[in-house]
PAPAVO-935988 format. One line per 3 residues: number of its first residue (from 1); their letters; for each residue x, y, z of C-alpha. Coordinates in nm, 3 decimals. Layout:
NUM> A> X,Y,Z; ...
***
This chain:
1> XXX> 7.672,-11.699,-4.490; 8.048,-11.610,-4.432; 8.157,-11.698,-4.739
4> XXX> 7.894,-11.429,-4.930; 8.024,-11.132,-4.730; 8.364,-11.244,-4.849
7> XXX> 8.311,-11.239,-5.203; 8.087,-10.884,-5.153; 8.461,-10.790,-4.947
10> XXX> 8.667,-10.917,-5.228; 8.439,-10.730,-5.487; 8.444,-10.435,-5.319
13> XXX> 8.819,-10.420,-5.277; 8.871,-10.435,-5.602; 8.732,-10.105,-5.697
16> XXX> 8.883,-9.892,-5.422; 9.260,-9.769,-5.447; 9.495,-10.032,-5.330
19> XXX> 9.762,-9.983,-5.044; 10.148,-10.077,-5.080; 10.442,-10.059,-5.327
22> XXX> 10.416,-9.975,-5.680; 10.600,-10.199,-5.868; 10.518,-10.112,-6.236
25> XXX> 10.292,-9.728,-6.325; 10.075,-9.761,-6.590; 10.181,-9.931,-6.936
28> XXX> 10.011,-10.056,-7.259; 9.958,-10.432,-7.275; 9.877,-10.433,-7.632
31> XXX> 9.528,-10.504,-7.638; 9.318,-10.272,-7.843; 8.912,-10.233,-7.877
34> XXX> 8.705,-10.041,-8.127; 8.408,-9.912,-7.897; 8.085,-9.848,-8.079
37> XXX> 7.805,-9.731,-7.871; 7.509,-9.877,-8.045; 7.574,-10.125,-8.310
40> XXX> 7.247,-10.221,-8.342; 7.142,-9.870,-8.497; 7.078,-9.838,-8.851
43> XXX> 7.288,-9.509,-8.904; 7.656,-9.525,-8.926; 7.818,-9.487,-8.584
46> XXX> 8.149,-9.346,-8.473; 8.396,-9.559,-8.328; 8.630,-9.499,-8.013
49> XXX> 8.963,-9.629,-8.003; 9.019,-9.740,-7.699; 9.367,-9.889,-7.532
52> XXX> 9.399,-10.114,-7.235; 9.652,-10.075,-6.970; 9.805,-10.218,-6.670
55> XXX> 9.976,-10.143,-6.300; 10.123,-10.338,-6.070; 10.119,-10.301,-5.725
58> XXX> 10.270,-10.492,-5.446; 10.056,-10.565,-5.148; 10.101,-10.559,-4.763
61> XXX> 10.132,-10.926,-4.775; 10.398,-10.954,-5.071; 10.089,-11.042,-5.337
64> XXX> 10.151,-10.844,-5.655; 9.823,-10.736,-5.738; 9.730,-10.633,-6.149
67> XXX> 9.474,-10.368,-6.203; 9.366,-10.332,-6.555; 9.186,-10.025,-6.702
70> XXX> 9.047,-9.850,-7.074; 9.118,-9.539,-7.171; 9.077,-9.350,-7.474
73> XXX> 9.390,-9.393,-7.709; 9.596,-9.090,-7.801; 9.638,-8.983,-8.149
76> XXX> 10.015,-9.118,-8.205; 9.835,-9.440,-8.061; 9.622,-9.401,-8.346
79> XXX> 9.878,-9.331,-8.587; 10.098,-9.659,-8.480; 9.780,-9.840,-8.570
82> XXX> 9.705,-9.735,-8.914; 10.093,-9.776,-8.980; 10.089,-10.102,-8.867
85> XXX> 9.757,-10.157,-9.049; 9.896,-10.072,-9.354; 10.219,-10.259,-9.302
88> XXX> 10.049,-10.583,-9.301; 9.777,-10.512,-9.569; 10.060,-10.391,-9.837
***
């Protein structure tokens, strides 16, 4: 049973704040998503641009650790999309 209450440590770990150097704030990767919250429905729905981002943070051991996170994209993140929409569709 050691081995479970590793894997419950290691999930755990992951979603408190994590110790050591910063190495990178922050920053876009690129990866975009279009969030609708029920596509199922009948009715037209809105949907939420959303952008992904990364940090990187060295650990006590040396490890560089990634943590990865959504937010809600800004409206000149918005803008660069539609521009670069339109770029490729003209």
């Amino acid at each position: 049973m050691e081995y479970a209450w590793g894997i419950i440590a290691i999930i755990g770990a992951a979603f408190a704040q994590i110790d050591g150097v910063m190495k990178q704030d922050w920053t876009r990767t690129g990866n975009i998503d279009f969030h609708a919250a029920a596509l199922e429905s009948p009715s037209p729905q809105p949907l939420t641009l959303r952008v992904e981002e990364k940090r990187i943070t060295e650990n006590a051991m040396g490890q560089d650790v990634v943590e990865l996170r959504w937010r809600l994209a800004t409206l000149d993140e918005a803008k660069e999309l539609v521009v670069c929409w339109n770029a490729r569709q003209g």
